[in-house]
Structure formats: C-alpha cells, structure tokens
N, C-alpha and C positions, 0 to 999 in steps of 0.2 A: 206511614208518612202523614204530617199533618200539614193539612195545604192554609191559606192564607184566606180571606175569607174574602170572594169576590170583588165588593162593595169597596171594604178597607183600598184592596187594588186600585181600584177604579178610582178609588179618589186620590190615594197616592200618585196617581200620573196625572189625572186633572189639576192636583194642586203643586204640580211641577213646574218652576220657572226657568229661565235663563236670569243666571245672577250676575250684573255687573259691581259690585260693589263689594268687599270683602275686607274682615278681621286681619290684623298682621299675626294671629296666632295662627303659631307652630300646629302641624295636624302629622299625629302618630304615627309611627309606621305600622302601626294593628291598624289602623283605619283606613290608610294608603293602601294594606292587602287585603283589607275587606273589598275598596272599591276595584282593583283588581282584579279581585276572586269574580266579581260580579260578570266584569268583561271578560275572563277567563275562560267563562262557561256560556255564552253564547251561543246559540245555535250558529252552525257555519255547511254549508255544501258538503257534501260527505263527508263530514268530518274534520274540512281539510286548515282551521282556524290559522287564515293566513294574516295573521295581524301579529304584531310585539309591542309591547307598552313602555313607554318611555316616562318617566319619574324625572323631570326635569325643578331642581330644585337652587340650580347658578343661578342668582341674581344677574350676573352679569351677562350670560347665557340669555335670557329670557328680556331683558334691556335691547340684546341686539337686534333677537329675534323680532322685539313688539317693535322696533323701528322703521319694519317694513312693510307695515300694511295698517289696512284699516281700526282692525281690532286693536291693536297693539292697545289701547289703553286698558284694555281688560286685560290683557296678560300682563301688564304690570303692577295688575293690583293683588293680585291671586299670588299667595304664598307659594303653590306649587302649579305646575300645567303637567297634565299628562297628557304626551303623545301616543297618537295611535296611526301605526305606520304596517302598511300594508308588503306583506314578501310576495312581491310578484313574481308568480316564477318563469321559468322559461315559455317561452311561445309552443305552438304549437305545433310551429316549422323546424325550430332546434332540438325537437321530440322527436320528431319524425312521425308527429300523429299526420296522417295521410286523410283521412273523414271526421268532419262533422257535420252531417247533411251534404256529406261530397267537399266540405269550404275550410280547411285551415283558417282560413283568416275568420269566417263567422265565428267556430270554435274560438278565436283569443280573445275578440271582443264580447262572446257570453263568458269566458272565464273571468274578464277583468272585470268586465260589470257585475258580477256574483262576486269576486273579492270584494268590491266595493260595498253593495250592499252587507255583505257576512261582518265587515268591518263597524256599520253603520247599526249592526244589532248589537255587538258588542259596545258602541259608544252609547246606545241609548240604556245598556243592561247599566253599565257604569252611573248615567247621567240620576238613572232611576235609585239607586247605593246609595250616592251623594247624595241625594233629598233627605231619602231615609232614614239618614246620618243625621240632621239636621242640619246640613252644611248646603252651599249651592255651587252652580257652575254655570260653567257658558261656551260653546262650542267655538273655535275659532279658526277662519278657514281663509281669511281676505290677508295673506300674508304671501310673503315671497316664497312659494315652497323652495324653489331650488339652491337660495339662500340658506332657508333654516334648514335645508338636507344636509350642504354643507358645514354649517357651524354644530349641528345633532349627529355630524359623522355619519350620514346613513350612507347604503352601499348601491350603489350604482341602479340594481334593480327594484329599491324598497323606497317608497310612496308615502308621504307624510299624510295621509288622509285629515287629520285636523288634528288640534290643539284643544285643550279642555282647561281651562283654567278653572282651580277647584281650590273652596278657601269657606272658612265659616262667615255667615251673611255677617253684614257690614250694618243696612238699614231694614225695618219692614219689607215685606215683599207683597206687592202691588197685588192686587185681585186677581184673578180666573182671567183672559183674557177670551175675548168673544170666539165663539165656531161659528162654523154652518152648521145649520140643522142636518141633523142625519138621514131625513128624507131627501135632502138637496143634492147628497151627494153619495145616496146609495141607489143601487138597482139589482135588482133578484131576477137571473135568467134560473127558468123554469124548465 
C-alpha cells in the first residue's frame, strides 16, 4: 500500500475552504463517484454506515429547496448539492433493547449522536475529494429540513443531516483562515 505523504495531507486540509461561488460547468458522473466513493468509506460505529447520498441535480428542486433558509444562495449557485441523510433507525424501545447502563433512552440518544457524528466523517471524507478534485464546496444546514425532507421524498425516519453544494470554483479563494494555536487548545493527561 502506498500511503500519501503526511505533509502533502496536512496541507490539503489546511488549504480547504468553504466555497461560495461556483462555475455553471457540468461535473461528471466519474467525479460525482469519485466524491462519493470518498464518503462511502468513512469510518462509521461498527460498521453500521447509516448515512445515503443524495445527487440532487433538479434545478428546480434545489430553487425550492434554497428558498428556505439562510444558505440558499449558495445552493443555488452550485451545479449540483449532495445530500447526506442519515437512516435512523428504530429506538431502542421498539428493539426491545432492555440495557444501556440500565437506560433505553440514554442508549438512543448515544445512538443518534454517533449517527450524526459517523455522518459528519463521511461529509468531511467527501468535502476533503472535492478540494482535491480541484473543485470547492460548502456545507449547508440553515434550511427547512422538514420542507426539503419533503420535496427529497425522504421516509419518515431519515434526517437530512446537510446539504453540500459542490461546483468548480467560480473566483480565487481567499487565504488560510486564522486558528488557535495548538498550545491553546490542547492538554496532555498523563
């Protein structure tokens, strides 16, 4: 296996932006399954990759959608948005799981919160593609979910975790944006 060479990494995610601005070109469907593939293979809780990916490519679809919220103007600049929507599945009560530390209900709330994060590795596998594609993105989350669950047909128990509007940049992209220093906000128990 040949791995990727630290450095290169580390600057591919430092030189990662959120893109609002974007090309009306067409982006292939080898590209669209390359950024896929990325999110496909995300680490997830045993395995259990409860996410599905949505290729929304309606105009007029994605028109309704950006109507409802903040972001909207970024989803309507981007050629396509992938959705990433989370399969929640039954509770812990309709399982008949009996323990988790004694608590069904602590059990659902570590399950949905580890959905959510597993889902949030696979949007950053994707976000990290798209860069490397030379193309950009922008996560988008200040929308109507229950709206665009609706108009995306999702099913009763499935969760539109965000929107990803994904599109080849448009203008330059702005410098590095500041951190904390990593003394600031790390601490070594020993």
């Amino acid at each position: 296996m040949k791995f990727l060479q630290a450095d290169k990494l580390l600057s591919l995610i430092k030189n990662r932006r959120s893109i609002r601005g974007f090309l009306k070109t067409p982006i292939s469907e080898e590209i669209i399954n390359m950024i896929l593939e990325a999110g496909r293979w995300a680490p997830s809780a045993e395995n259990s990759q409860p996410w599905k990916f949505l290729v929304i490519k309606n105009r007029d679809i994605i028109k309704e959608i950006a109507k409802t919220g903040l972001g909207g103007f970024v989803l309507k600049r981007a050629p396509i948005l992938i959705g990433v929507v989370s399969n929640i599945k039954p509770s812990a009560k309709e399982n008949d799981i009996s323990t988790y530390a004694g608590d069904p209900e602590k059990h659902d709330s570590i399950r949905l919160m580890t959905t959510h994060l597993c889902c949030g590795l696979a949007i950053m596998n994707m976000l990290l593609m798209i860069h490397s594609l030379g193309m950009g993105a922008c996560c988008v989350g200040a929308i109507d979910r229950d709206f665009a669950k609706q108009v995306l047909g999702l099913k009763e128990k499935e969760f539109l975790e965000i929107l990803i509007s994904v599109g080849y940049i448009k203008k330059n992209v702005s410098r590095p944006t500041l951190r904390k220093e990593l003394k600031d906000i790390t601490c070594y128990i020993n």
